[in-house]
MIDOSE-1310 file (N, C-alpha, C; in nm, 2 decimals, decimal comma, always signed):
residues 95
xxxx	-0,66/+0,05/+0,80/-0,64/+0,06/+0,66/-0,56/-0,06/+0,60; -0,61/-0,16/+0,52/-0,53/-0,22/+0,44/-0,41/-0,16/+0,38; -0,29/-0,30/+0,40/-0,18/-0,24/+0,27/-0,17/-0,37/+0,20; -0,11/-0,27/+0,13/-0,11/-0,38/-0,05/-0,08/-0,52/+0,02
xxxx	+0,03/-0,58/+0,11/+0,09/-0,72/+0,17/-0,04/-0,77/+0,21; -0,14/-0,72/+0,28/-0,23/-0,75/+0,32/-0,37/-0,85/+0,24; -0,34/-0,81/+0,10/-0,45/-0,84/+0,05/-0,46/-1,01/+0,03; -0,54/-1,09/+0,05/-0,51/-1,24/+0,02/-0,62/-1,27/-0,11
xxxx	-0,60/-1,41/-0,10/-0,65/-1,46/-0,26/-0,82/-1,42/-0,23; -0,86/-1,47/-0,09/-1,04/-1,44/-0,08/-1,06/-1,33/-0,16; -1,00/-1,21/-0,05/-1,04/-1,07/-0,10/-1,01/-1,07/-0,25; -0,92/-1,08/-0,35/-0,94/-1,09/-0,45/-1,03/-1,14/-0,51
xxxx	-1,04/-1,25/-0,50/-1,17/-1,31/-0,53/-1,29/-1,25/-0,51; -1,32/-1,19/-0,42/-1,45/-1,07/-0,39/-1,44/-1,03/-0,42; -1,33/-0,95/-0,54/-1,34/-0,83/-0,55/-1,37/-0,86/-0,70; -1,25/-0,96/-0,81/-1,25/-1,01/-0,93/-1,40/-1,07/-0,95
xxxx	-1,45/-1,09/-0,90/-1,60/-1,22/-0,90/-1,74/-1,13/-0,96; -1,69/-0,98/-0,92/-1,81/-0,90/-0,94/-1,76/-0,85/-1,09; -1,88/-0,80/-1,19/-1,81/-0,78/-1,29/-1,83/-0,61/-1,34; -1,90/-0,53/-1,25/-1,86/-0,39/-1,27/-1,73/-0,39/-1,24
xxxx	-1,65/-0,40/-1,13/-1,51/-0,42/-1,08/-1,47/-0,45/-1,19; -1,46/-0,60/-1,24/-1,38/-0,64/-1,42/-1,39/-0,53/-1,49; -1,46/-0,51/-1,50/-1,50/-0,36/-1,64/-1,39/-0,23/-1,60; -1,43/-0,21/-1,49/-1,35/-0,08/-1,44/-1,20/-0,12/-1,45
xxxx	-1,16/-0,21/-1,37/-1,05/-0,29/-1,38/-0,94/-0,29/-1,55; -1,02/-0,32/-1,63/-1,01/-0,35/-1,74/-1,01/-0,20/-1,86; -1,09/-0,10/-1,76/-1,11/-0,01/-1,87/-0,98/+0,06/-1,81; -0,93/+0,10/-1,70/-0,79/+0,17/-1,65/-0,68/+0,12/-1,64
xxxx	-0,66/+0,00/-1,72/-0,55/-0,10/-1,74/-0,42/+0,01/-1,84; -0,50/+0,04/-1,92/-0,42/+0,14/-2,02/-0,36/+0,29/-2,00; -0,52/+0,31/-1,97/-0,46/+0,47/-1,90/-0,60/+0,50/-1,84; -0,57/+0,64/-1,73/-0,63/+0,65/-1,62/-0,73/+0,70/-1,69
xxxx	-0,86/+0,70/-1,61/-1,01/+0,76/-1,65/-1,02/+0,80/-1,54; -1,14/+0,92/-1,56/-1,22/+1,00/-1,46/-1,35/+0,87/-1,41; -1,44/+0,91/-1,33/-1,54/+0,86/-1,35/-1,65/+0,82/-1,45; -1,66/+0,94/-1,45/-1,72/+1,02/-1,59/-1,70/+0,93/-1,70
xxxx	-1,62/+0,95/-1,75/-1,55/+0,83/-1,85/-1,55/+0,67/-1,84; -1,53/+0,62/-1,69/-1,63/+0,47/-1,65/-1,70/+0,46/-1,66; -1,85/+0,52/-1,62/-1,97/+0,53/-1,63/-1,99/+0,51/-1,79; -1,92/+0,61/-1,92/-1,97/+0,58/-1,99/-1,91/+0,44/-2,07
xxxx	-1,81/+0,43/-2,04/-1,77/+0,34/-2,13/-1,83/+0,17/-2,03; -1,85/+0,18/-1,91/-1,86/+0,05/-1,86/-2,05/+0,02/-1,87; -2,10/+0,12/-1,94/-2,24/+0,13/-1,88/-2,31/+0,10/-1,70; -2,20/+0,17/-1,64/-2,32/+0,15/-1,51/-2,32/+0,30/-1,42
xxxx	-2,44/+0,29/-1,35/-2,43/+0,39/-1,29/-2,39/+0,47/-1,24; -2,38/+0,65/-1,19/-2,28/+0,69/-1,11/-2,24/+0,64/-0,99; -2,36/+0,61/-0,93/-2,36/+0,56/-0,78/-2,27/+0,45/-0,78; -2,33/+0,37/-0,86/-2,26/+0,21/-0,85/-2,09/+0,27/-0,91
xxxx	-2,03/+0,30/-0,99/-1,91/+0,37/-1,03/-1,85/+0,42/-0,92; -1,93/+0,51/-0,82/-1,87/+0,59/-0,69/-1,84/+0,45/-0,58; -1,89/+0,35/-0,55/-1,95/+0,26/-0,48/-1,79/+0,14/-0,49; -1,81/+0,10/-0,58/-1,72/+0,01/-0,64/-1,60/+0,04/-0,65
xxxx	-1,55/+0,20/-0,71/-1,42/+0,25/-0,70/-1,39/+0,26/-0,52; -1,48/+0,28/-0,44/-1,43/+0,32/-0,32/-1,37/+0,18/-0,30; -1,45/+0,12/-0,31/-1,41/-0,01/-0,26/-1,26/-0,09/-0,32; -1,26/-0,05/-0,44/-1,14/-0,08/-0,48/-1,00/+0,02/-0,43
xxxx	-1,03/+0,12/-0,38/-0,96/+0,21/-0,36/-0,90/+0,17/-0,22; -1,04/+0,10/-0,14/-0,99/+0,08/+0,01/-0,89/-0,06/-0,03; -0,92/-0,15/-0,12/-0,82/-0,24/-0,16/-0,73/-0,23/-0,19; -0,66/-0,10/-0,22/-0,55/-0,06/-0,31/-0,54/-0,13/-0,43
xxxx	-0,66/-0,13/-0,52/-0,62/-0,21/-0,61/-0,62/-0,12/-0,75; -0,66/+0,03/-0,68/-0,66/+0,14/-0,75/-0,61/+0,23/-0,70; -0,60/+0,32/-0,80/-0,52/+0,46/-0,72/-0,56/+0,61/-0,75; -0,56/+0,71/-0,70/-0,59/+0,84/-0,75/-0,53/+0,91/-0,80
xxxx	-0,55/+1,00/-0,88/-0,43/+1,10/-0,98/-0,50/+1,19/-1,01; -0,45/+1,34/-0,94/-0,50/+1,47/-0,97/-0,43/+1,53/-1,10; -0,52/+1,56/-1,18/-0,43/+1,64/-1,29/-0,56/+1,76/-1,34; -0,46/+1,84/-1,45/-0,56/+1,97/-1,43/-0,63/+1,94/-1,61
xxxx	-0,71/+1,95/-1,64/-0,80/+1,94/-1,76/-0,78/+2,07/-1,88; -0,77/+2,06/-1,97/-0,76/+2,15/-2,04/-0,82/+2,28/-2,05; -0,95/+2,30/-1,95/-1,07/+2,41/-1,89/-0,96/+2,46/-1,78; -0,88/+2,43/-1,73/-0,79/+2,47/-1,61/-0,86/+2,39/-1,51
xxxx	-0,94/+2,33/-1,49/-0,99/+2,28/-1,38/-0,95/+2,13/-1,33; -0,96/+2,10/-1,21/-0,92/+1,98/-1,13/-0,97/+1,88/-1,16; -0,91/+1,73/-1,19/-1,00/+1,67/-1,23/-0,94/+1,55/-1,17; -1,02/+1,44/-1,11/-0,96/+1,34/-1,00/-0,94/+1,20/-1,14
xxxx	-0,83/+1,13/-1,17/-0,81/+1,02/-1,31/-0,81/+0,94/-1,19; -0,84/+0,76/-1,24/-0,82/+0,65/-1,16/-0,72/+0,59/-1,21; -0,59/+0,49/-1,19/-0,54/+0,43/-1,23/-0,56/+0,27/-1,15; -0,48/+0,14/-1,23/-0,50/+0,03/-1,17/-0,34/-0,01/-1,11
xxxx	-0,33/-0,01/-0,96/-0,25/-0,13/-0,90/-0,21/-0,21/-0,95; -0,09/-0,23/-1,04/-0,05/-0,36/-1,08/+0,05/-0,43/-1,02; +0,08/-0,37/-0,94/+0,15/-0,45/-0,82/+0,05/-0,55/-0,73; -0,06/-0,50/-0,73/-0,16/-0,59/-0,64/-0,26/-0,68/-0,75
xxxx	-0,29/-0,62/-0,84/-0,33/-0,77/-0,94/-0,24/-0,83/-0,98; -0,10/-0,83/-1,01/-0,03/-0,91/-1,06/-0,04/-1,04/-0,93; -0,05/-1,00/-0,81/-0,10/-1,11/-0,70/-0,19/-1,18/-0,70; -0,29/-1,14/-0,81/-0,43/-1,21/-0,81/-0,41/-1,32/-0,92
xxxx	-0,38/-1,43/-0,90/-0,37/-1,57/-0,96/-0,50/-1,55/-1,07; -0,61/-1,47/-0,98/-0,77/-1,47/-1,09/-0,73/-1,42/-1,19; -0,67/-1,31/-1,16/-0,70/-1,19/-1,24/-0,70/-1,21/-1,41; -0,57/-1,33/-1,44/-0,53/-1,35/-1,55/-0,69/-1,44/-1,61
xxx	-0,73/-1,48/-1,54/-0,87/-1,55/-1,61/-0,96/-1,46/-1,64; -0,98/-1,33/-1,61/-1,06/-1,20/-1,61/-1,02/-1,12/-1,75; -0,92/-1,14/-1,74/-0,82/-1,06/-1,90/-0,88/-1,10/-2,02
């Protein structure tokens, strides 16, 4: 498993380069979203949404947050790593 020390400029770069990644990136900058909530605001698929978060997830360049929903029910939020993009020299061109 990756840790945050780990990540170098490539992998950023693979990761910043794609632009569902920007979008998601960009939409949980402020405050955490569900999927649900990516999908609609970034326009893309659930799969591609499930696909891309993992991937960012195995980067640590996101993070998970359980909280409970106003229904009482569990609901998984995303947040963004800013410890690990503030390392991405890209990132600020993506902004």
């Amino acid at each position: 498993m990756l840790e945050i020390g780990d990540i170098n400029e490539e992998m950023m770069q693979d990761l910043l380069s794609d632009k569902a990644n920007r979008m998601i990136l960009k939409s949980i900058m402020t405050a955490p979203k569900s999927t649900t909530q990516l999908c609609i605001e970034c326009d893309i698929p659930t799969s591609t949404a499930y696909r891309k978060m993992q991937k960012l997830l195995d980067y640590k360049v996101i993070r998970r947050i359980g909280t409970i929903n106003e229904a009482g029910k569990r609901e998984i939020l995303y947040r963004s790593n800013f410890s690990v993009l503030k390392k991405a020299s890209q990132w600020e061109e993506f902004c």
